[in-house]
C-alpha positions as CSV (number, residue, x, y, z in Angstrom):
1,X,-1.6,3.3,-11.8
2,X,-4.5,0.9,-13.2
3,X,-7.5,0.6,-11.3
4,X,-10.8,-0.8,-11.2
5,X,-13.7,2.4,-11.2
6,X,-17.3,2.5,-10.6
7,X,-19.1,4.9,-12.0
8,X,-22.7,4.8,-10.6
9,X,-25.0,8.2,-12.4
10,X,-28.2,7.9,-13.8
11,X,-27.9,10.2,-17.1
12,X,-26.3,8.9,-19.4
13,X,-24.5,11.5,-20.9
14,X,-22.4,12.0,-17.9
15,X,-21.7,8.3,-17.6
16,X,-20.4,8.2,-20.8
17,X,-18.2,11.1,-20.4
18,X,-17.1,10.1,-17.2
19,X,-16.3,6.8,-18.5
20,X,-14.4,8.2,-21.9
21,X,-12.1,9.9,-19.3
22,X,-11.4,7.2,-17.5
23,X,-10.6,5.1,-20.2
24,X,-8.2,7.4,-21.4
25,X,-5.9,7.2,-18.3
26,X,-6.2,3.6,-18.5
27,X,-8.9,2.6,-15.8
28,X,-10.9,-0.6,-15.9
29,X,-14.7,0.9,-16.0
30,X,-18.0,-0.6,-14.2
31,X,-21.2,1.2,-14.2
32,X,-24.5,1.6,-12.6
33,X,-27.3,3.8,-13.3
34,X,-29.0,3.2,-10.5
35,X,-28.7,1.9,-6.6
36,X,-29.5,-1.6,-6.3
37,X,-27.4,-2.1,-9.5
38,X,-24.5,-0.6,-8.5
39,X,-24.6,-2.6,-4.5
40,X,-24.7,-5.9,-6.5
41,X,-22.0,-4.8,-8.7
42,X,-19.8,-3.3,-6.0
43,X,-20.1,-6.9,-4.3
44,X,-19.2,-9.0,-6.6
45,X,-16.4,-7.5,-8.6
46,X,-15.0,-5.2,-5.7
47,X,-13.9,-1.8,-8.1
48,X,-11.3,0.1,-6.5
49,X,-12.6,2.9,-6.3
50,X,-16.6,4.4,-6.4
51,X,-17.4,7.7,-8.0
52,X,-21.5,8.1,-7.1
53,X,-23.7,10.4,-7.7
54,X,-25.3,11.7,-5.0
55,X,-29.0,13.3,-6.6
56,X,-30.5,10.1,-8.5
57,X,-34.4,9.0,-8.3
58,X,-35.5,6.4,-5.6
59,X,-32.4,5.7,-3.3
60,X,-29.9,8.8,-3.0
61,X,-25.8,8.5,-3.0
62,X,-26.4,8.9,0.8
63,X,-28.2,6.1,1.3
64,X,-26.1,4.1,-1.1
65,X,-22.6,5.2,0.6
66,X,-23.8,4.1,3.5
67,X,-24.6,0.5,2.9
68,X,-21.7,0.6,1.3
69,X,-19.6,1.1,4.5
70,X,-22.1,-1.4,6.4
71,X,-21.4,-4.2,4.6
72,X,-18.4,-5.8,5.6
73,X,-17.3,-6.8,2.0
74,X,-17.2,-3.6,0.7
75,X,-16.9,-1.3,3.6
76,X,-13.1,-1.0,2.6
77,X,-13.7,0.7,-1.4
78,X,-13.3,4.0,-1.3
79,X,-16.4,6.4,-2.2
80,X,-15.9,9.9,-3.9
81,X,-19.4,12.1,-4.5
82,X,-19.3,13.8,-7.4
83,X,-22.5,16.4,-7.5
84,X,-24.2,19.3,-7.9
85,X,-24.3,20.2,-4.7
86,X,-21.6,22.2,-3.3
87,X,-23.3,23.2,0.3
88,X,-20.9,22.6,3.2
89,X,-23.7,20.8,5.0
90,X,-24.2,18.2,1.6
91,X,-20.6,17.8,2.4
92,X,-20.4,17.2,5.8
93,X,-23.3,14.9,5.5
94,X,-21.4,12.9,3.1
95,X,-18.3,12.4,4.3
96,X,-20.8,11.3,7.7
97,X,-22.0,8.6,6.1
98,X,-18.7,7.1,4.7
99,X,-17.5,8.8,1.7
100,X,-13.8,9.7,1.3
101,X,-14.7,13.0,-0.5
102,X,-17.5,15.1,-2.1
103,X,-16.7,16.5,-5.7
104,X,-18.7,19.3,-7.1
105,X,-19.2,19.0,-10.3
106,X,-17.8,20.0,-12.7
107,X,-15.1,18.5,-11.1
108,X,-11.8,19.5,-12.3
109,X,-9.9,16.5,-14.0
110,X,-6.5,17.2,-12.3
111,X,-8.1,17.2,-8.9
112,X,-10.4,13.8,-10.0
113,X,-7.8,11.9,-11.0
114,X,-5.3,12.9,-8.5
115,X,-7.7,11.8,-5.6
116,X,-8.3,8.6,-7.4
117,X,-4.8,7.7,-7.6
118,X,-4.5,8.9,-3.8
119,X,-7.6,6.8,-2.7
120,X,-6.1,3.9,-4.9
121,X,-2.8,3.9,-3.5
122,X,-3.9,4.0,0.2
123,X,-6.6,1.2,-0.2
124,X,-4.1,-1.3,-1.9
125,X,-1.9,-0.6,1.0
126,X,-4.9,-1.4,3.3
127,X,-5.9,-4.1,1.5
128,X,-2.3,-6.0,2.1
129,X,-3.1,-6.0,6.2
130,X,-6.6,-7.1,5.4
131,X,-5.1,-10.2,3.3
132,X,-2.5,-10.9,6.5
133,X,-5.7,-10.2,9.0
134,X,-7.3,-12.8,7.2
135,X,-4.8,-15.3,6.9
136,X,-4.0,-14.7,10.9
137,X,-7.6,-15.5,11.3
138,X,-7.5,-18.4,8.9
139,X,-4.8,-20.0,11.5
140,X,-6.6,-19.0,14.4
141,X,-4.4,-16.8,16.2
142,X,-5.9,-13.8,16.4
143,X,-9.7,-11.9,16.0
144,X,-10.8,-9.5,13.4
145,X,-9.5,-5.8,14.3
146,X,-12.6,-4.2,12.9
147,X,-14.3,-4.9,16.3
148,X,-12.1,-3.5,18.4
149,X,-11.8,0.1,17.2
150,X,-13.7,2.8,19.2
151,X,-15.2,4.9,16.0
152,X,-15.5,8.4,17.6
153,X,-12.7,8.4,20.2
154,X,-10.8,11.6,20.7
155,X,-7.4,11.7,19.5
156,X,-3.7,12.9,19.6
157,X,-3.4,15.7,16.8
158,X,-0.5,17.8,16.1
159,X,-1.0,21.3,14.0
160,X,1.7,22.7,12.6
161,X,1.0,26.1,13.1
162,X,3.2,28.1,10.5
163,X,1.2,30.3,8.1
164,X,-1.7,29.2,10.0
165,X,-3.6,32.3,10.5
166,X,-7.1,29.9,11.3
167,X,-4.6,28.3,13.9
168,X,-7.4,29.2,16.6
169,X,-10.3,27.8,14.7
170,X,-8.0,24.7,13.5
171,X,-7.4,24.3,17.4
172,X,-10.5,25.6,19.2
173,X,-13.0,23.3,17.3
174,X,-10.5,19.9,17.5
175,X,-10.3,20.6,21.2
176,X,-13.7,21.0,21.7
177,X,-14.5,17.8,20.2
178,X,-11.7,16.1,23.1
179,X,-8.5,15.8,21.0
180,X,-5.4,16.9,22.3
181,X,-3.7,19.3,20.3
182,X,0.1,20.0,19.8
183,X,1.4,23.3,17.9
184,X,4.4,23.0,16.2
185,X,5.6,26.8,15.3
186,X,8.0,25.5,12.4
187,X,8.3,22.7,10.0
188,X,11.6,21.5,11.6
189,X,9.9,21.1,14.9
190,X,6.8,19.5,13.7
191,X,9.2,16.7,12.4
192,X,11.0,16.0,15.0
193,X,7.5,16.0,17.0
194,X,6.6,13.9,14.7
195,X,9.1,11.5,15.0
196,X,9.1,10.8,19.0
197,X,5.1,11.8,19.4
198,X,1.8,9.3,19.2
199,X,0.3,11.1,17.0
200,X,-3.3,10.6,15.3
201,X,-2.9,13.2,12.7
202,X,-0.9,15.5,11.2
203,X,-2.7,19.4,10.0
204,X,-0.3,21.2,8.1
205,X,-1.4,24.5,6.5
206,X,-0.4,25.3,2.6
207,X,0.1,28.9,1.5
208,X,1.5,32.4,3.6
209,X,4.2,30.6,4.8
210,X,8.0,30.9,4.4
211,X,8.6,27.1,4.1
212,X,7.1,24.7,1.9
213,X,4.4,22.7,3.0
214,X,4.6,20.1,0.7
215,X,8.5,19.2,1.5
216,X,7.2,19.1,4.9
217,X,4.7,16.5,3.8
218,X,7.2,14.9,1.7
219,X,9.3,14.7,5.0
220,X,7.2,12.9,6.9
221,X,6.2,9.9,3.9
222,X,9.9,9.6,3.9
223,X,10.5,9.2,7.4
224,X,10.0,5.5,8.8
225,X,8.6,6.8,12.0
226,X,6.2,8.9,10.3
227,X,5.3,7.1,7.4
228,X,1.9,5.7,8.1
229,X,1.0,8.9,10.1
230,X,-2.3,10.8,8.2
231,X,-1.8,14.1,7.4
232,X,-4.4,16.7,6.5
233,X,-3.5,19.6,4.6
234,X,-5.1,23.2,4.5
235,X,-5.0,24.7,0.9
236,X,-6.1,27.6,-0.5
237,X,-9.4,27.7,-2.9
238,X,-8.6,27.3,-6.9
239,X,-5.3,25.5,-6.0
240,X,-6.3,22.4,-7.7
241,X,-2.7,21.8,-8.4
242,X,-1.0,22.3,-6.0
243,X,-3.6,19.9,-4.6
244,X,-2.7,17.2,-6.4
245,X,0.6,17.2,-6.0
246,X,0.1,17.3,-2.5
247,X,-2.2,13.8,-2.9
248,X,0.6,12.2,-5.0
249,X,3.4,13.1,-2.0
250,X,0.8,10.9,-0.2
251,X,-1.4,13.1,2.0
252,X,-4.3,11.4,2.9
253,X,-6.9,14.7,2.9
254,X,-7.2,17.9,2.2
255,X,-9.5,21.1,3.4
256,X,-10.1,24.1,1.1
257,X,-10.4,27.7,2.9
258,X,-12.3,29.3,4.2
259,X,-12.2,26.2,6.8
260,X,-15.1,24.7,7.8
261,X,-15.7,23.5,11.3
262,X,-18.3,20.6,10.8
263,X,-16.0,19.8,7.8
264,X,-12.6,20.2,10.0
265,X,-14.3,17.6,12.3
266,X,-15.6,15.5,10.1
267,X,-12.1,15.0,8.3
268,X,-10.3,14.8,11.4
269,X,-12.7,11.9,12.7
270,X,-12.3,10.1,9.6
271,X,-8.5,10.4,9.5
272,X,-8.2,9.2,13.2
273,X,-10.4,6.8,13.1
274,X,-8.9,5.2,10.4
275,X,-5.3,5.6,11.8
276,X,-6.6,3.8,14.9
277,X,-7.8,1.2,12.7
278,X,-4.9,0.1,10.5
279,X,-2.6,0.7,13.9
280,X,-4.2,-2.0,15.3
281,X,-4.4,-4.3,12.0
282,X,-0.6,-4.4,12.5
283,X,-0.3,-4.9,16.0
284,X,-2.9,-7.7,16.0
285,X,-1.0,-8.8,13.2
286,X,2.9,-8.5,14.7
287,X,2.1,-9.9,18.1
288,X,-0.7,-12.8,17.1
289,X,1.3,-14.7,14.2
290,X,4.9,-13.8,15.2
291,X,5.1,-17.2,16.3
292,X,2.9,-19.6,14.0
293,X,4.8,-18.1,11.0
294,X,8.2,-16.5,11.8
295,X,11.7,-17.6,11.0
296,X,12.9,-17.4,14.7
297,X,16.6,-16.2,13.4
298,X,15.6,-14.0,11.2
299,X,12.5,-12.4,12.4
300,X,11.0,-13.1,8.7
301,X,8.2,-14.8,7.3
302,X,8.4,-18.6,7.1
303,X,6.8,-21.4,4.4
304,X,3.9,-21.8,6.1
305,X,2.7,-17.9,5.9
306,X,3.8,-17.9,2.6
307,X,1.6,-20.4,1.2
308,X,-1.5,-19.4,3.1
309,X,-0.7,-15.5,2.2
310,X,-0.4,-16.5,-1.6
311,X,-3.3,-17.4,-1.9
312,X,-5.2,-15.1,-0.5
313,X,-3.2,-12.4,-2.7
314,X,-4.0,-14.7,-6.0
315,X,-7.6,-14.6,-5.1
316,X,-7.9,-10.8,-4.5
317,X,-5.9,-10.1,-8.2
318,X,-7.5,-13.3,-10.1
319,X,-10.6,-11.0,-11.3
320,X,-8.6,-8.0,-12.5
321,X,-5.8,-10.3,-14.1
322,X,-3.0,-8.7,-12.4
323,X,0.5,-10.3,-12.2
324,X,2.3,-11.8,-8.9
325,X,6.1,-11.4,-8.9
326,X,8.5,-13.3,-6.8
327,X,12.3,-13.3,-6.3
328,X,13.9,-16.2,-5.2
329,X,17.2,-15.4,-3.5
330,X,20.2,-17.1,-2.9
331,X,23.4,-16.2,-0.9
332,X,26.7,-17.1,-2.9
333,X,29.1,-19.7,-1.3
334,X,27.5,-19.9,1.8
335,X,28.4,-23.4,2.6
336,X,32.1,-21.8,2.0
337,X,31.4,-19.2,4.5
338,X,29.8,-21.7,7.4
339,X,32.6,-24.2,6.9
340,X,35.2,-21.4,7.2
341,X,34.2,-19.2,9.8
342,X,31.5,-21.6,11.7
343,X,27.6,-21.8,12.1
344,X,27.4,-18.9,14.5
345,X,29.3,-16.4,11.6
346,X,26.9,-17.8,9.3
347,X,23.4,-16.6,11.5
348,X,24.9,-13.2,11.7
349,X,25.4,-13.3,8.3
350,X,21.9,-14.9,7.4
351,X,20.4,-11.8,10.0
352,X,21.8,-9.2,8.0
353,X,21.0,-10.1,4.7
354,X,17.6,-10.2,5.7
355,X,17.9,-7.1,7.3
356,X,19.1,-5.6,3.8
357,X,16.1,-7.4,2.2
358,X,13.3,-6.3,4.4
359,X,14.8,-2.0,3.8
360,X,14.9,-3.0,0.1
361,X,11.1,-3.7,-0.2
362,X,7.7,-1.8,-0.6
363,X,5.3,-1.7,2.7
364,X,3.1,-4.5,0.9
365,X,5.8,-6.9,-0.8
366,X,6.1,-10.0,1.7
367,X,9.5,-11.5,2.8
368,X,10.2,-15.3,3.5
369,X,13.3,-17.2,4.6
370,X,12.6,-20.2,2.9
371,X,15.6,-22.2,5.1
372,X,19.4,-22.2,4.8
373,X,20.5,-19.4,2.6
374,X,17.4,-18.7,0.5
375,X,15.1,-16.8,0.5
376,X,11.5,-15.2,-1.2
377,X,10.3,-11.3,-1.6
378,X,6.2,-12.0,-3.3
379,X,5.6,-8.5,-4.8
380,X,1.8,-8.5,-5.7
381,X,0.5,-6.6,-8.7
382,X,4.1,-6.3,-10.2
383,X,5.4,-7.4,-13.7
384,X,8.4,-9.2,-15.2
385,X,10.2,-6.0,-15.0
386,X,9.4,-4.7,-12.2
387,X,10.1,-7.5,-10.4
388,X,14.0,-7.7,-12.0
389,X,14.2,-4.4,-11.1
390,X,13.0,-4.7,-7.3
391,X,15.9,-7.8,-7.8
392,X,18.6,-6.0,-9.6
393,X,18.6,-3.2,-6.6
394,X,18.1,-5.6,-3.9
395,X,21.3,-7.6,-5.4
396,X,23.7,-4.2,-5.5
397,X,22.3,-3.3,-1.3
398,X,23.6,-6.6,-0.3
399,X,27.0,-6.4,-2.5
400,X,28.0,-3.0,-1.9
401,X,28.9,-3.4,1.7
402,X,31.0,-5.4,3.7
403,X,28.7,-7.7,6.1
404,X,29.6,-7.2,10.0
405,X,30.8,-10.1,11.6
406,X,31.8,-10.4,15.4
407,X,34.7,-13.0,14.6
408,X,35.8,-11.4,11.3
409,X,38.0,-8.4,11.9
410,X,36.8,-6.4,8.5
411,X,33.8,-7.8,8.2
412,X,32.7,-9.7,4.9
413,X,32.1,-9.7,1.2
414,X,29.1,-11.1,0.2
415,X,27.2,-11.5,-3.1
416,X,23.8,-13.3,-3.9
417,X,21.9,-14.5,-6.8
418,X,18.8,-13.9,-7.8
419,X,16.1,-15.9,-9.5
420,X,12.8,-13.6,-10.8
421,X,9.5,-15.6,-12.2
422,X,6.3,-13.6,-12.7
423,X,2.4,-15.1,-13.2
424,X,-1.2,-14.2,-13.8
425,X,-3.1,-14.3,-10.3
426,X,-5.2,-17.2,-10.7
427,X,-3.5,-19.3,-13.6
428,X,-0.8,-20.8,-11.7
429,X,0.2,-21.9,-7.9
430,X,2.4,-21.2,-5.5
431,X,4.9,-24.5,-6.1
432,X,5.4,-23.1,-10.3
433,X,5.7,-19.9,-9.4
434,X,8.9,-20.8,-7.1
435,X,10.2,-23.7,-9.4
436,X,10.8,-20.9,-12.9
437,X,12.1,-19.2,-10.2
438,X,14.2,-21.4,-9.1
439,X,15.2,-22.1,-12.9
440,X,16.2,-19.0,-13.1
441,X,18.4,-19.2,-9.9
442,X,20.2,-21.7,-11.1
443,X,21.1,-20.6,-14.6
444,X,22.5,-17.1,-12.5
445,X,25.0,-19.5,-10.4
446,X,25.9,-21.5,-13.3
447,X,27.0,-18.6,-15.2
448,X,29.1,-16.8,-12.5
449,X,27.1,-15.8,-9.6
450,X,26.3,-12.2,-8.3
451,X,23.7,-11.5,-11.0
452,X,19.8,-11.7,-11.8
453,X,18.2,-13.7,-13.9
454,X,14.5,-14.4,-15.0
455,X,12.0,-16.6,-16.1
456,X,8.0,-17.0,-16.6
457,X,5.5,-18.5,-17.7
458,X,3.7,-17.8,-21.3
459,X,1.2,-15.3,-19.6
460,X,0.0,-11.5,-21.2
461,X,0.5,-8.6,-18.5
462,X,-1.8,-6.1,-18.7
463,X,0.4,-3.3,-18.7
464,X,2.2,-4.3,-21.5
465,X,-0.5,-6.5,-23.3
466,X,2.0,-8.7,-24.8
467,X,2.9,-12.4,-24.1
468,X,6.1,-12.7,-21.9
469,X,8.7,-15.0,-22.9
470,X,11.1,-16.8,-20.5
471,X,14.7,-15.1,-20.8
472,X,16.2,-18.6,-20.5
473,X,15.9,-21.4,-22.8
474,X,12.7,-24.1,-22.3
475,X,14.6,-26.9,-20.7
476,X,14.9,-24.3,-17.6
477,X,11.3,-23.9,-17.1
478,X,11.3,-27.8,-15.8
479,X,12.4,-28.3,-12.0
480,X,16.0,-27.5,-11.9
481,X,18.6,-30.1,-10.6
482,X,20.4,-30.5,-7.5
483,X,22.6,-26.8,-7.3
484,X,26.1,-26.7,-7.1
485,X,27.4,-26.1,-3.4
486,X,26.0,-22.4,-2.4
């Protein structure tokens, strides 16, 4: 996973070590040597990550972190610490201020990088409901979340208690601080807890139990009732591997024993606040724009979001360079099946292959009936082939099972073609993105349906830092004629 990193330390030494590692995994690398520097530079290219130093002459990390998280337009990067200090209070007082964790140095490279990629993963995820926030503002149906949020509030916590032997601590200091804890005494009822329960956060212990606790973890990421549910997990010291896989299953924290209290609550706060956060990005977002900009059959995105969200995306990836995949979508012979089997047949057709495409995607690709029979998946930060492989899977779901149909006894055969274009955010728009997709579309019906095909313009992709030809001859890449009948 590429990334944008800021590296703010003021000897140079460790910058340029810092930096040589970085590079090495493939990160794009800012840095600052000193405070100001590194504000202006976290402003105006928005990294994706910020490892500071905490110990540096004139303003300290501390101070730094926290205008950081102050200022609205960068309040959302994550911070990691990495210093010297390795006093629980240092640590505490950091992750106070804003930071998402405190390193000691020397920080061990497994457990650096893994927490980047976590911290990465979890802020492009955030940064997809910002970008819907926004547009939702944009069109004037709804107010910014970030105001609404109660920072400290007590919250809903459920501790699974297995191999806990600090279960009392875990429980006594949460409680004490006006959450409501639940113990679950085994993974299989934490689960299913889990599933049916409101919960805030998730503490599962790691090590001197008989179950696993990272299946358990891997459980819940799986699970769509659970999936956006933070958990917190309690490992042992020196298990900086077992760590990192543990980040990678997606848990959003971690606590090494011996536990801390002011640590345990300082996490917990974080974590909850957070959740309450992003919980109420999406329901601001679901109940304020379901109506401006939702196909009223489908329950999809229409045109209208579309544009506004496209660019918003384009602007966000137009400084790193990053690609913007889209799938154009076509249901085969539809006008066969409408003419046959009537109008109302044809909804509950049109239902379910959304259906199919909206369990086919990632949390932050975006779905759009366009009208009729088409439609559009926009997967952000994607190449060429990742995008005809999000389109080659999504065209086997809807072909490998009949389609249900209240006025057709055994239901229905159904195939669709696909259409994939891919372009540099920032060097194109939304209408040339759709038309090579649409070229591509139409060179899959004309040569028997049921398939994927793909086209794009001349652009490099930084993964692969080569210049991406289109799979179908130039004539193609012009606006394609009048389709056959569907």
């Amino acid at each position: 996973m590429s990334a944008r990193v800021l590296v703010v330390e003021d000897t140079p030494v460790n910058v340029k070590l810092l930096e040589a590692k970085l590079l090495v995994e493939y990160y794009e690398v800012l840095t600052a040597n000193d405070e100001p520097t590194a504000l202006v530079i976290a402003e105006d290219h928005i990294p994706d990550i910020i490892l500071l130093d905490v110990m540096m002459p004139g303003m300290d990390g501390y101070e730094v972190c926290s205008r950081l998280k102050s200022n609205p337009v960068t309040a959302h990067i994550p911070v990691v610490m990495v210093t010297a200090l390795n006093e629980v209070k240092d640590r505490v007082r950091g992750l106070e201020v804003g930071a998402d964790d405190f390193l000691t140095k020397p920080v061990n490279d497994v457990a650096l990088f893994a927490r980047i990629r976590s911290l990465v993963r979890l802020k492009r995820a955030s940064d997809e409901w910002h970008a819907r926030e926004a547009t939702a503002v944009e069109l004037g149906v709804t107010n910014s979340a970030q105001n609404t949020v109660e920072h400290n509030a007590p919250g809903s916590v459920l501790v699974v208690a297995e191999g806990m032997y600090d279960r009392d601590l875990v429980t006594e200091t949460l409680s004490l601080q006006g959450h409501v804890v639940e113990l679950a005494e085994d993974d299989e009822q934490a689960l299913a807890m889990a599933k049916i329960g409101d919960y805030d956060l998730v503490l599962v212990s790691d090590g001197n139990r008989t179950q696993d606790a990272l299946r358990l973890c891997s459980q819940m990421r799986s699970e769509p009732e659970t999936r956006h549910r933070p958990i917190l997990i309690m490992v042992p010291d020196n298990e900086d591997d077992r760590l990192a896989k543990a980040l990678e299953l997606g848990v959003n924290d971690y606590l090494v024993r011996p536990i801390e209290r002011d640590e345990l609550i300082s996490r917990s706060r974080t974590q909850i606040r957070r959740r309450r956060y992003e919980e109420r990005l999406r329901d601001n977002y679901t109940l304020s724009v379901n109506a401006a900009v939702t196909d009223s059959l489908t329950g999809m995105y229409n045109r209208r979001y579309l544009e506004s969200h496209f660019e918003r995306i384009s602007a966000r990836l137009a400084d790193a360079g990053k690609p913007i995949c889209a799938l154009l979508l076509d249901i085969d012979h539809f006008k066969n099946v409408n003419d046959t089997h009537g109008h109302e047949a044809g909804d509950e057709i049109l239902q379910v292959v959304a259906k199919r495409i909206q369990n086919n995607m990632r949390g932050f690709d975006t779905a759009v009936r366009l009208g009729g029979e088409e439609f559009v998946v926009l997967l952000p930060d994607s190449s060429l082939a990742a995008g005809t492989s999000a389109a080659e899977r999504l065209c086997q779901s809807i072909s490998k099972k009949k389609i249900a149909v209240s006025s057709i006894v055994n239901g229905l055969d159904l195939t669709v073609s696909i259409g994939v274009a891919c372009i540099l955010a920032g060097e194109s728009d939304l209408d040339n993105l759709l038309r090579y997709a649409d070229a591509a579309l139409y060179e899959a019906k004309r040569t028997g349906r049921n398939k994927v095909m793909t086209a794009a313009d001349n652009v490099t992709l930084p993964e692969s830092g080569a210049s991406v030809q289109s799979a179908l001859p130039s004539p193609m890449l012009s606006p394609s004629p009048e389709r056959a009948a569907s």
